[in-house]
Phi, psi and omega in degrees: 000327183311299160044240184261017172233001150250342164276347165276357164249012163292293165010291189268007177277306196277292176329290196276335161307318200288333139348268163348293163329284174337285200297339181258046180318119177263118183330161146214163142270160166235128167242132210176198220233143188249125160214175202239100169305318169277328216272280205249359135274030199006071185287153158305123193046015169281125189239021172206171202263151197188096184321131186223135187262137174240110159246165173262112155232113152107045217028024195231127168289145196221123193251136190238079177349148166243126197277142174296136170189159159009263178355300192282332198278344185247009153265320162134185186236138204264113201239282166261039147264216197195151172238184154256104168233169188227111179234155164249131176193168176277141161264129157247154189246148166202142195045037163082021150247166191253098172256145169247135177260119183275140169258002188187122155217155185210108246265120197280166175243000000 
């Protein structure tokens, strides 16, 4: 019984650190390429147009969502082209993507 009363409180110990963690998302940057997921990636079921940055990190391509806010709204939306941009933000993953919520993008040269 000693137990399973240290293991459900290690359990909630792991939890609420990784909560605590979760929460201290430190800004990066990203540089990469401004697309349109539905438009000029063709994701499978994306049914609305939606910025996406593909940057390489680590040689490996990497999609960065750009969560809608101010920022984003007000450098604009890229639909069948490409931008070169360097945008800063906190990152999060929801639903197996990398979304940024940007505080600063800027059209790359």
């Amino acid at each position: 019984m000693k137990i399973v009363r240290l293991l459900l409180a290690l359990v909630a110990i792991i939890g609420l650190a990784s909560l605590t963690f979760a929460g201290d998302a430190k800004d990066v940057t990203v540089t990469g390429k401004l697309v349109c997921a539905k438009c000029a990636l063709k994701v499978e079921g994306q049914k609305e147009c939606q910025n996406v940055i593909v940057a390489t990190v680590d040689g490996k391509e990497t999609q960065y969502y750009v969560a809608k806010n101010k920022v984003a709204e007000e450098f604009g939306h890229v639909c069948k082209g490409e931008k070169n941009v360097v945008a800063t933000g906190k990152v999060t993953q929801k639903d197996g993507k990398n979304w940024l919520d940007a505080t600063k993008i800027t059209q790359a040269s």
